[in-house]
C-alpha positions as CSV (number, residue, x, y, z in Angstrom):
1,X,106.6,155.3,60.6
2,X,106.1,154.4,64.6
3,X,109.3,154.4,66.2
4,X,108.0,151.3,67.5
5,X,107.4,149.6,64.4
6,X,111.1,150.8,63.5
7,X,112.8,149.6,66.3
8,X,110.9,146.1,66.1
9,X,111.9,146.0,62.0
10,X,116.0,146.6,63.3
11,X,115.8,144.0,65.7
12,X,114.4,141.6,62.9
13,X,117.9,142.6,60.6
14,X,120.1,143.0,63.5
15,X,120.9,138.8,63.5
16,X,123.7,138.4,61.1
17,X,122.4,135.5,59.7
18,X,119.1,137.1,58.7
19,X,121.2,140.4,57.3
20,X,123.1,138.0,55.3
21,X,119.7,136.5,54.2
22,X,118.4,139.9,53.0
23,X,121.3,140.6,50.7
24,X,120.9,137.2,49.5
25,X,117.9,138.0,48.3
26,X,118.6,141.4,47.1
27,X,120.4,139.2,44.3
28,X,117.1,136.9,43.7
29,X,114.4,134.9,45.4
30,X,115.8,131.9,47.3
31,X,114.0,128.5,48.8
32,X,114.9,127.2,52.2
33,X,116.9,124.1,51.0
34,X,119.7,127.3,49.3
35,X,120.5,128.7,52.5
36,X,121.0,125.7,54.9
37,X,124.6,125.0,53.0
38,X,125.4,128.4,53.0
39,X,124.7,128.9,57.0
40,X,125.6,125.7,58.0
41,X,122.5,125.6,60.3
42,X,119.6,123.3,60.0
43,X,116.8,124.0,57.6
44,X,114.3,124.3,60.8
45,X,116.9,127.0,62.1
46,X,116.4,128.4,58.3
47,X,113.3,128.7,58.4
48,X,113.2,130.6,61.7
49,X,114.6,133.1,60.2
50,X,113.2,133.6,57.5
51,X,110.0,133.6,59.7
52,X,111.4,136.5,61.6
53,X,111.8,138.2,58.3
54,X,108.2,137.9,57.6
55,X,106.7,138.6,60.1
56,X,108.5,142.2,60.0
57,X,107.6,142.5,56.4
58,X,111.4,141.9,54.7
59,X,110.1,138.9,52.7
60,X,107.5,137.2,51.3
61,X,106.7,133.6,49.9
62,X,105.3,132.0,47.2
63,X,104.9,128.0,46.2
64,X,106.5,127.0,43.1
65,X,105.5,123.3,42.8
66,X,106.3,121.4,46.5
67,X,109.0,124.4,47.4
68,X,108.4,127.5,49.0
69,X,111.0,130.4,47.8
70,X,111.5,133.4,49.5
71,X,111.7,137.0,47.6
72,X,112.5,140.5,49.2
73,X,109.7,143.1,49.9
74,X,112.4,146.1,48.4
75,X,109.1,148.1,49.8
76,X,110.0,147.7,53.1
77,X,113.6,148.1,53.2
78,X,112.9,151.8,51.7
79,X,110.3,152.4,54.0
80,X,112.9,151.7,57.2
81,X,115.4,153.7,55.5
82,X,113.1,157.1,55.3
83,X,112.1,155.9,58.8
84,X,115.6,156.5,59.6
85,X,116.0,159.3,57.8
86,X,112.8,160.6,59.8
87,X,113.5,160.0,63.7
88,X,112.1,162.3,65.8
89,X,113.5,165.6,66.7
90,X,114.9,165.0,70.0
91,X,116.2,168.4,70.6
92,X,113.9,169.9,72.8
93,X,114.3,166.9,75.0
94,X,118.3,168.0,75.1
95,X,117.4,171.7,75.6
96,X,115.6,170.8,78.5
97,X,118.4,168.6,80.3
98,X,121.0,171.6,79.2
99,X,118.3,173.5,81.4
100,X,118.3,171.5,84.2
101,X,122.3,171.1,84.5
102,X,121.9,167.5,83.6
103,X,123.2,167.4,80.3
104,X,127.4,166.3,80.3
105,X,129.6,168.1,78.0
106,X,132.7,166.2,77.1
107,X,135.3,167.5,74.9
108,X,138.3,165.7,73.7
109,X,141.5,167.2,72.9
């Protein structure tokens, strides 16, 4: 995955309110009109969220009559956990500041 991609797919789980959203609907697939008493926040605010969650691929949505429930894409939660498990070897990047005299060693004792 593009670090890029990664970092945009945090930032979309790093609101507490959307986090909380997730595991929400790790449990099962939720409509708009369950979270608002459970955030206390308007249903437009709701729905922000959950667009925000979309659009980085956590959930999807499907009608069921006049309501719109949400679900979890489980997909994408295990793709950004290999992604994390899969950052970029930064070492050499290190090496070369340890060559230049730039990189700080701190030791606690």
């Amino acid at each position: 995955m593009d670090i890029e991609k990664l970092a945009d797919m945090l930032k979309a789980l790093a609101d507490p309110t959307r986090l909380k959203m997730v595991a929400m609907l790790h449990h099962r697939d939720c409509c708009v009109c369950e979270f608002v008493p459970v955030f206390k926040i308007s249903q437009p605010a709701v729905s922000k969220h959950l667009s925000r969650l979309k659009t980085a691929g956590f959930v999807k949505e499907s009608r069921k009559g006049q309501w719109v429930f949400y679900s979890l894409r489980r997909e994408t939660l295990e793709q950004v956990g290999l992604g994390l498990m899969q950052l970029p070897d930064m070492s050499e990047e290190l090496n070369k500041l340890e060559q230049q005299g730039l990189l700080v060693n701190v030791c606690c004792e």
